[in-house]
matplotlib code that plots the C-alpha trace (Angstrom):
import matplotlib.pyplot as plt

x = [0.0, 1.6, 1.3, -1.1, -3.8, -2.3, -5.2, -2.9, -4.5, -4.8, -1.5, -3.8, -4.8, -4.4, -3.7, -3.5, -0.3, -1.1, -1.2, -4.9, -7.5, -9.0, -13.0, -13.7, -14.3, -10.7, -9.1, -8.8, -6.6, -7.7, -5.8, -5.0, -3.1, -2.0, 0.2, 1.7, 2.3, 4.2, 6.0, 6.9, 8.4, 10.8, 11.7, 12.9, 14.7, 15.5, 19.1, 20.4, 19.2, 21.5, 24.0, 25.8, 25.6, 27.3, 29.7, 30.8, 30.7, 33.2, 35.2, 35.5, 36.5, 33.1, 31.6, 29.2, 26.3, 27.5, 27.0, 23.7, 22.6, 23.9, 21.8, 18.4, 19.0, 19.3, 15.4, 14.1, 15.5, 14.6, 11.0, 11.1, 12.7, 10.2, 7.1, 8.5, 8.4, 5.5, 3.3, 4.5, 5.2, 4.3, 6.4, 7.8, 7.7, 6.9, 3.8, 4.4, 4.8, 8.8, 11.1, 14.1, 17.5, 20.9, 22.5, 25.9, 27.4, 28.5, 30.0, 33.7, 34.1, 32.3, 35.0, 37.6, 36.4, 35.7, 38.9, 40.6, 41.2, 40.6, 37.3, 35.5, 32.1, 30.9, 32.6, 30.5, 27.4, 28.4, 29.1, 25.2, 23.7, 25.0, 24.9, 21.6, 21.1, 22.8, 20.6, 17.3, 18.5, 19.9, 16.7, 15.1, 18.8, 19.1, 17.6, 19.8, 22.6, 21.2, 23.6, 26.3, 26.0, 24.8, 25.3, 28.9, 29.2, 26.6, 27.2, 31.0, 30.4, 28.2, 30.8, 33.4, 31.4, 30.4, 34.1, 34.9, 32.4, 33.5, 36.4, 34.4, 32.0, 35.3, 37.3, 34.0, 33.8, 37.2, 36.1, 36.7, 40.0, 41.2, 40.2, 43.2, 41.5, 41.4, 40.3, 40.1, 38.2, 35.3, 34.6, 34.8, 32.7, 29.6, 30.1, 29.8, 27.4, 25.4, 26.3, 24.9, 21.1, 21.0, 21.4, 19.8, 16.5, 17.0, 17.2, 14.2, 12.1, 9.2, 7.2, 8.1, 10.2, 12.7, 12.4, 13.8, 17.0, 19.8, 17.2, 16.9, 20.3, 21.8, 19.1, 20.2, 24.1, 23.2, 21.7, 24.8, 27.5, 25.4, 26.0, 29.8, 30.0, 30.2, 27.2, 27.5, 23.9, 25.1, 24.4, 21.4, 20.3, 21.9, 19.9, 16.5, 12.9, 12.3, 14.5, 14.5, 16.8, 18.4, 19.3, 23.2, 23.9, 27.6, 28.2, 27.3, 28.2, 31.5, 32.0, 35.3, 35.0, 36.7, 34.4, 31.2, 32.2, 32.7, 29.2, 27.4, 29.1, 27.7, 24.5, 24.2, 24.7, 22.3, 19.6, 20.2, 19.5, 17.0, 15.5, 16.0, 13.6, 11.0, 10.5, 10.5, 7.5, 5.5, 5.7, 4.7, 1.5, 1.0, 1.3, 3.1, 5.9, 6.1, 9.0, 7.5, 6.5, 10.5, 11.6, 9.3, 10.8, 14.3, 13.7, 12.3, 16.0, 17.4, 15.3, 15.6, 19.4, 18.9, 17.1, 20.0, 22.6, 20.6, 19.9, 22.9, 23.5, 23.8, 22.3, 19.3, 17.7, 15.0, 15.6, 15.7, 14.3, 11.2, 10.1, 10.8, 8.6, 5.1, 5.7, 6.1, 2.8, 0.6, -0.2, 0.6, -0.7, 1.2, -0.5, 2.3, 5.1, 3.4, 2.6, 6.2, 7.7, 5.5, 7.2, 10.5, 10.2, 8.8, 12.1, 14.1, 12.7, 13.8, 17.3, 17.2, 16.3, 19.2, 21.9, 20.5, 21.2, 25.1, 25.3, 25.4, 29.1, 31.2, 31.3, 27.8, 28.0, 30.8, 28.7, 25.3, 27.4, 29.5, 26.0, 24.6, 28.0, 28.3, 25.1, 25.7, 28.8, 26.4, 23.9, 27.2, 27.6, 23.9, 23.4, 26.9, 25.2, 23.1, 26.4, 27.4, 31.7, 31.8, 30.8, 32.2, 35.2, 36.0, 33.6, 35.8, 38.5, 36.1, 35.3, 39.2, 40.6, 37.8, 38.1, 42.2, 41.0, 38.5, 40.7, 44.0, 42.8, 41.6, 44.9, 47.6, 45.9, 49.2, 49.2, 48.5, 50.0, 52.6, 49.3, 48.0, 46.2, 43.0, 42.6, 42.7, 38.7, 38.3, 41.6, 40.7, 37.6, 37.4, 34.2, 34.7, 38.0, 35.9, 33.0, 35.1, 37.4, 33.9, 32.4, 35.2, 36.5, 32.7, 32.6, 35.8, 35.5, 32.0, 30.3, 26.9, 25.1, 24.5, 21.7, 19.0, 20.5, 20.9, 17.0, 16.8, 19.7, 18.0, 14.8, 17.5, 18.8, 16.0, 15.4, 18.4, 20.1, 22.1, 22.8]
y = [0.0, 3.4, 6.5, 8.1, 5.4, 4.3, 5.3, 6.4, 4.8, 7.1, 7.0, 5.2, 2.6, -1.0, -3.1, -6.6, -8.0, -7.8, -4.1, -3.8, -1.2, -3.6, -2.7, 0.2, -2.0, -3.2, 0.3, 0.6, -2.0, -3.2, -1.3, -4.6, -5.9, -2.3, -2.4, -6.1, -4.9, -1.9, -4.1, -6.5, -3.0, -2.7, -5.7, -6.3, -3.1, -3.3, -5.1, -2.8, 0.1, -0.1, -1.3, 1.9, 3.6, 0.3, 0.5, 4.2, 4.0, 1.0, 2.3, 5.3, 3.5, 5.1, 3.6, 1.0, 3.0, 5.8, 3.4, 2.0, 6.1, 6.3, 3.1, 4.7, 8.2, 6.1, 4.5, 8.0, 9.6, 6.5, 7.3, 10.6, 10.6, 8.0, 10.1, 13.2, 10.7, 9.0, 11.4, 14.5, 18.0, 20.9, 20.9, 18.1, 14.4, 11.9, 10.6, 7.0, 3.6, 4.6, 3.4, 5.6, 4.5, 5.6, 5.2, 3.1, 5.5, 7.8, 5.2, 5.1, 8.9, 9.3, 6.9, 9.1, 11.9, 10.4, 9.3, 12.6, 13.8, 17.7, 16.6, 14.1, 13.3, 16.8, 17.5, 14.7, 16.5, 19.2, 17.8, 15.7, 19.1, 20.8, 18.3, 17.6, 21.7, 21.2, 18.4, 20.3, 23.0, 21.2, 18.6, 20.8, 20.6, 16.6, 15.8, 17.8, 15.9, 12.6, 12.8, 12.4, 9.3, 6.7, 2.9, 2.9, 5.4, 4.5, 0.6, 1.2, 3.9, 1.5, -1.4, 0.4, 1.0, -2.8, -3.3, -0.7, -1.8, -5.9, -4.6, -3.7, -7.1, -9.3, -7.6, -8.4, -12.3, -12.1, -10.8, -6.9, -4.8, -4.5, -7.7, -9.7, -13.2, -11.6, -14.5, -17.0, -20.3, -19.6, -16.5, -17.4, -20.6, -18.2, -15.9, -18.9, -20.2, -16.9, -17.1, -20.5, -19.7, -16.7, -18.4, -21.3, -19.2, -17.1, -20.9, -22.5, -20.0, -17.5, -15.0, -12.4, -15.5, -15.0, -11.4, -11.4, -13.8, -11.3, -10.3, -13.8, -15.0, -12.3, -13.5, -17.2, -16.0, -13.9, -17.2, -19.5, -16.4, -16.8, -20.3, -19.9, -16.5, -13.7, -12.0, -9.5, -7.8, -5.6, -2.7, -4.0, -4.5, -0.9, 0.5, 2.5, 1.8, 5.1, 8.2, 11.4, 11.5, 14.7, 17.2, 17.5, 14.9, 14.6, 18.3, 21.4, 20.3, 22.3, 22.4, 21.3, 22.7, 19.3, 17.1, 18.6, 18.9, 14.8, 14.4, 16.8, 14.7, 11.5, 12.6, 13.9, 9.8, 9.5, 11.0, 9.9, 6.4, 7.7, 8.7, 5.2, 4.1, 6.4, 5.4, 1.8, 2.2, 4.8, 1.5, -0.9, 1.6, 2.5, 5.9, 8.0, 10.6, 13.7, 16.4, 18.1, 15.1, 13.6, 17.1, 16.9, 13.4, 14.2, 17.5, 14.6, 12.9, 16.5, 17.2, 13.6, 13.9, 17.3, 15.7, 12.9, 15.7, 17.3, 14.1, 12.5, 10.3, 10.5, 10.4, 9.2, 7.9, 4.9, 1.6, -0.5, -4.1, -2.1, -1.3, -4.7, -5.6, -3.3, -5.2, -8.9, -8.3, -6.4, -3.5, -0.2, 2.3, 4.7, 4.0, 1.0, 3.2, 5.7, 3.1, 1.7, 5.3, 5.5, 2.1, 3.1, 6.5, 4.2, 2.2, 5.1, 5.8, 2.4, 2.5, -0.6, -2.2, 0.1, -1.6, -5.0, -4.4, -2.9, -6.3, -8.6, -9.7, -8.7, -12.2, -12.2, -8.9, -10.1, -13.1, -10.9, -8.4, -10.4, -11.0, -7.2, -5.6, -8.6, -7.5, -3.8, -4.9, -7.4, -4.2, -2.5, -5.5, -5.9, -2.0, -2.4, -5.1, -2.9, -1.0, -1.9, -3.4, -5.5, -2.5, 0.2, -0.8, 2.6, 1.5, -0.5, 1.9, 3.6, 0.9, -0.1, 3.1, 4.6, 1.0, 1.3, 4.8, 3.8, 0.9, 3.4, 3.7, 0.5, -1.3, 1.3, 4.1, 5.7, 7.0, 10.0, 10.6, 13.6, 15.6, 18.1, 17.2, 19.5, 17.4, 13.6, 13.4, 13.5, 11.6, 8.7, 8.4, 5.7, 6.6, 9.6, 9.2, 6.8, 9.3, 11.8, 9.2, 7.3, 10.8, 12.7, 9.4, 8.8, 12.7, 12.0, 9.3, 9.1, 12.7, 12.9, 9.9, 8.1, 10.4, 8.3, 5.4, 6.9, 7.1, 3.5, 2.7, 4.8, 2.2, -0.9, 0.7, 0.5, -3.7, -4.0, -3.0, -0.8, -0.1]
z = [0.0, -0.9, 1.2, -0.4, 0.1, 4.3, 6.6, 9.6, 13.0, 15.7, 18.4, 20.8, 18.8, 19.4, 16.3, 15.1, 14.6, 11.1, 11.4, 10.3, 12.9, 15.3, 16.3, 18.4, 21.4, 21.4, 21.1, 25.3, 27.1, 30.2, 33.1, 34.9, 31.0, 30.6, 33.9, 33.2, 29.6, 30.8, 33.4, 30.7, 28.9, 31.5, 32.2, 28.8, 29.4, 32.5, 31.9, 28.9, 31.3, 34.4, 32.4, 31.8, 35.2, 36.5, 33.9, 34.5, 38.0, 38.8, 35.6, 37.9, 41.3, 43.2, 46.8, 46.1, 47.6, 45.0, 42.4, 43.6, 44.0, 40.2, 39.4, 41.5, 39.6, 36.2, 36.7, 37.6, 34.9, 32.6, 33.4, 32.7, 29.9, 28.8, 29.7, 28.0, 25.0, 25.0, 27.1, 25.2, 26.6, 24.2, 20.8, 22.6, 22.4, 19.4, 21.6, 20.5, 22.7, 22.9, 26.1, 26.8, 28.2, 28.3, 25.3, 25.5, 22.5, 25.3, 27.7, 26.0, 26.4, 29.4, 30.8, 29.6, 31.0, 34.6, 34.7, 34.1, 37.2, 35.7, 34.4, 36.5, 37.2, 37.6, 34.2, 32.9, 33.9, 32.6, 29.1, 29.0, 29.8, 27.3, 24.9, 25.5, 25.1, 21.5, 21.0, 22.0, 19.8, 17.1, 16.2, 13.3, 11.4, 11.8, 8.7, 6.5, 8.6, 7.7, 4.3, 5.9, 7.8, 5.0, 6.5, 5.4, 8.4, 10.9, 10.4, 10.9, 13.9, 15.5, 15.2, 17.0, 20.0, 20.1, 19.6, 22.5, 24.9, 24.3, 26.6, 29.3, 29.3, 29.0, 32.1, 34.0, 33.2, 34.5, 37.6, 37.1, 36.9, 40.0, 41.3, 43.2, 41.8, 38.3, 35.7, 38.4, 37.0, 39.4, 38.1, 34.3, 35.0, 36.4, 33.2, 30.8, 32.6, 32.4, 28.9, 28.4, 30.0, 27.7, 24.5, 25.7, 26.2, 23.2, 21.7, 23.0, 24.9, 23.2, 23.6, 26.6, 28.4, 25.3, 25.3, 28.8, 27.9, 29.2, 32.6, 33.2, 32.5, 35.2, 38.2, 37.5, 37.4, 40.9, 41.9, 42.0, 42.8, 45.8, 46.6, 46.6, 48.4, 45.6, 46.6, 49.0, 50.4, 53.4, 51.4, 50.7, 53.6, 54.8, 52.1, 52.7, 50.8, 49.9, 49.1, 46.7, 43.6, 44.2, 41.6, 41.6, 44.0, 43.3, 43.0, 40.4, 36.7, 35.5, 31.8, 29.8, 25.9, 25.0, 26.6, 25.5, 21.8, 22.1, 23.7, 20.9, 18.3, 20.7, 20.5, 16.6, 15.7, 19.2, 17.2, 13.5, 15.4, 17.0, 13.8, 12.8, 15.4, 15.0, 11.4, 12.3, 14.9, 12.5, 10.0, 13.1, 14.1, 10.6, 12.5, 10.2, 11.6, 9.4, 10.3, 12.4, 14.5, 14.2, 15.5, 18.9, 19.4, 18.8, 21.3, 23.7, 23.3, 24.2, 26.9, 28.4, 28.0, 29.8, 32.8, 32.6, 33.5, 35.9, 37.8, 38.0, 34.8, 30.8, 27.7, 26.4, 23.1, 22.3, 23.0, 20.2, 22.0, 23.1, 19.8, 18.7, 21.5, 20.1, 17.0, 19.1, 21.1, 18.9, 20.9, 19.8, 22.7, 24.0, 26.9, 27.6, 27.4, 29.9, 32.3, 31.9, 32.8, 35.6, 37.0, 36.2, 38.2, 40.6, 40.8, 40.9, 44.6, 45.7, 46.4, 48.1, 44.7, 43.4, 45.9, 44.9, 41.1, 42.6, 44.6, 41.3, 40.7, 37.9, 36.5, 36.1, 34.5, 32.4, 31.1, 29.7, 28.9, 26.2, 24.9, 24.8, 23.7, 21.1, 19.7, 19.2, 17.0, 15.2, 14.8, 12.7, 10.8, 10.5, 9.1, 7.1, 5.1, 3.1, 1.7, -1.6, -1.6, -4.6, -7.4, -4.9, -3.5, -1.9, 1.0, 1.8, 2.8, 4.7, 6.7, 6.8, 7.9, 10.6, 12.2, 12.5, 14.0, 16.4, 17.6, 18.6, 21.9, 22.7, 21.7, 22.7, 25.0, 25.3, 21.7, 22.1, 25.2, 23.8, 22.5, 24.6, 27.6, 26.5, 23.4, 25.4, 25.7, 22.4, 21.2, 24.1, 22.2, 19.5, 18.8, 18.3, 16.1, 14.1, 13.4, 12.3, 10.2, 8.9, 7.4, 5.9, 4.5, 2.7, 1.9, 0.1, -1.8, -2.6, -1.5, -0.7, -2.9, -0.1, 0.9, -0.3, 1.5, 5.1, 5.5, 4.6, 7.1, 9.7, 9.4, 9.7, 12.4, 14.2, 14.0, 16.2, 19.3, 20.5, 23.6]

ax = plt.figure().add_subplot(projection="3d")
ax.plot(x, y, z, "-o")
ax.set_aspect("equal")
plt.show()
């Protein structure tokens, strides 16, 4: 069916998994399904989601109860980042069944900059404010943007970062950098065997059960680091039912020039995936998104971001597995993705739930992680498939050279030590250094044709995940 004959169902709707209207009657889901449907939401989510403050706060050596308040201020913002999404604030918001979550783009430089003793935390803040500033700002210009990152570049971009972030999950399985029983057998038997229930269930389970693979590989990891000691619950215990996520809980933001130019750049390829998605779930709704409605959502992925920096955590954009979920269950309400922020903000107030997500041991970590960090490489290779090698075999020195970029400070991070310290944000950042390499290198050898093609990698995007 072309455009000009699609009958656009209202954002509420419920449809079939066929995409067809279903009768009036079945328009409203029952509020009892609603809230196990949002549940189900974040759960799916729920892994991928406190991911990234985990990461960044043992990369940066914090107090576990810092970490657990980094995990609680994560949920909160999650949520309302979500409702600004799905809910919609004025000019604001593509009011569709979208989940928001920190995006793992930003988790390499982040890093970098934590661990800079003259940028730090605060200066991480900083940087996610004012990127998500540029981003708010910056979301009526994205489509003239989308040009320059045809799937030679996104597919490549989105490779490194798998690549970048493989590090991470591996040092976990091991048992965590710092650890005196580093790669001890114990610990690499719990992350394979983590590793095992998740591709088991992604093997033989269905429906939400398979959905869940990574959630349910972690509790069943958790499980038997019990049995032989590894699981340590004082905190939890220590930990209160109910507190406030404070604003600014680790200090004011300060702001390094450096830093935020690498998080602006983060968060233009943030929203060209996030464009990605959008277009995807307008397909899935048969809800179409015009430019006006894709500015509004990519404002929502500022604004969130905003609230990220203001409440102690990082970027935000769409998470991919949700929207594969709307298509897996049928129902298309925004309602879901309202009901699911509501949960998440929920969570956030819990920081006894926060300390018991801190308590899970590295190896366990290690194990899923080798999973989700595989995947956002696969998503590259995925996206890369729809580039053309064999009659164009410039793409291939794209691909070849922003790679050897993106890798320099993964496999000798004292490169660049003689530069100037300023620059070492954005020269630590493979990312980063792969961006830059991936679109100058395409501008050069094959200019702008790929413009037609970057819409239709924005919708392949969206099929897979990233974070």
């Amino acid at each position: 069916m072309n455009s000009a004959t699609t009958i656009a169902a209202p954002p509420d709707a419920v449809l079939s998994p066929t995409g067809s209207a279903p009768p009036a009657a079945a328009a409203n889901v029952p509020p009892v399904a609603l809230g196990l449907l949002g549940l189900q939401h974040v759960l799916v989510m729920y892994a991928g989601a406190v991911a990234v403050p985990l990461i960044v706060g043992r990369a940066l050596n914090l107090a576990p109860d810092q970490v657990a308040m980094l995990v609680s201020a994560d949920l909160f913002a999650c949520g309302l980042a979500t409702l600004v999404q799905s809910w919609g604030l004025p000019g604001v918001g593509v009011r569709m069944p979208v989940m928001m979550g920190v995006t793992f783009a930003a988790v390499t430089p982040m890093v970098a900059m934590g661990t800079n003793p003259a940028i730090g935390l605060t200066g991480i803040y900083g940087a996610v404010i004012a990127a998500g500033l540029f981003a708010f700002l910056a979301s009526p210009l994205v489509g003239r943007l989308l040009p320059l990152f045809p799937p030679v570049v996104t597919g490549t971009i989105i490779l490194v970062i798998g690549v970048s972030l493989m590090k991470v999950g591996v040092n976990w399985a091991a048992g965590g950098v710092g650890n005196p029983d580093y790669g001890a057998p114990l610990f690499l038997a719990i992350a394979t065997f983590v590793l095992g229930v998740i591709l088991a269930i992604t093997r033989y389970g269905t429906g939400f059960v398979n959905s869940a693979s990574v959630l349910i590989g972690i509790v069943a990891g958790t499980i038997v680091a019990a049995f032989f000691g590894l699981v340590d619950l004082g905190h939890v215990a220590k930990a209160s039912w109910f507190d406030v996520v404070r604003p600014f809980a680790f200090g004011y933001p300060t702001f390094d020039p450096v830093s935020i130019v690498t998080l602006c750049i983060v968060m233009i390829v943030v929203m060209i995936e996030s464009t990605g998605m959008f277009l995807a779930l307008a397909e899935i709704c048969a809800d179409p998104v015009d430019e006006a409605r894709l500015t509004r959502g990519l404002r929502g992925d500022g604004l969130g971001t905003i609230l990220g920096g203001v409440f102690n955590t990082f970027p935000y954009t769409s998470f991919s597995q949700n929207i594969g979920l709307v298509g897996v269950t049928g129902v298309r309400t925004r309602n879901v993705a309202i009901v699911g922020g509501c949960i998440m903000l929920g969570l956030g107030l819990i920081p006894k739930l926060a300390a018991l997500v801190e308590a899970v041991p590295p190896c366990v970590l290690g194990g899923a992680g080798l999973v989700m960090f595989g995947m956002v490489g696969a998503t590259g290779v995925r996206i890369r498939g729809a580039v053309d090698f064999a009659r164009n075999r410039n793409n291939l020195f794209v691909v070849a050279v922003s790679i050897g970029f993106g890798m320099i400070p993964l496999v000798a991070p004292a490169f660049f030590r003689q530069m100037p310290h300023a620059l070492h944000p954005l020269l630590e950042s493979g990312i980063l250094l792969c961006a830059i390499a991936a679109v100058t290198l395409n501008l050069f050898f094959n200019g702008l044709a790929g413009a037609g093609a970057s819409r239709a990698a924005a919708r392949q995007q969206a099929t897979a995940s990233e974070h």
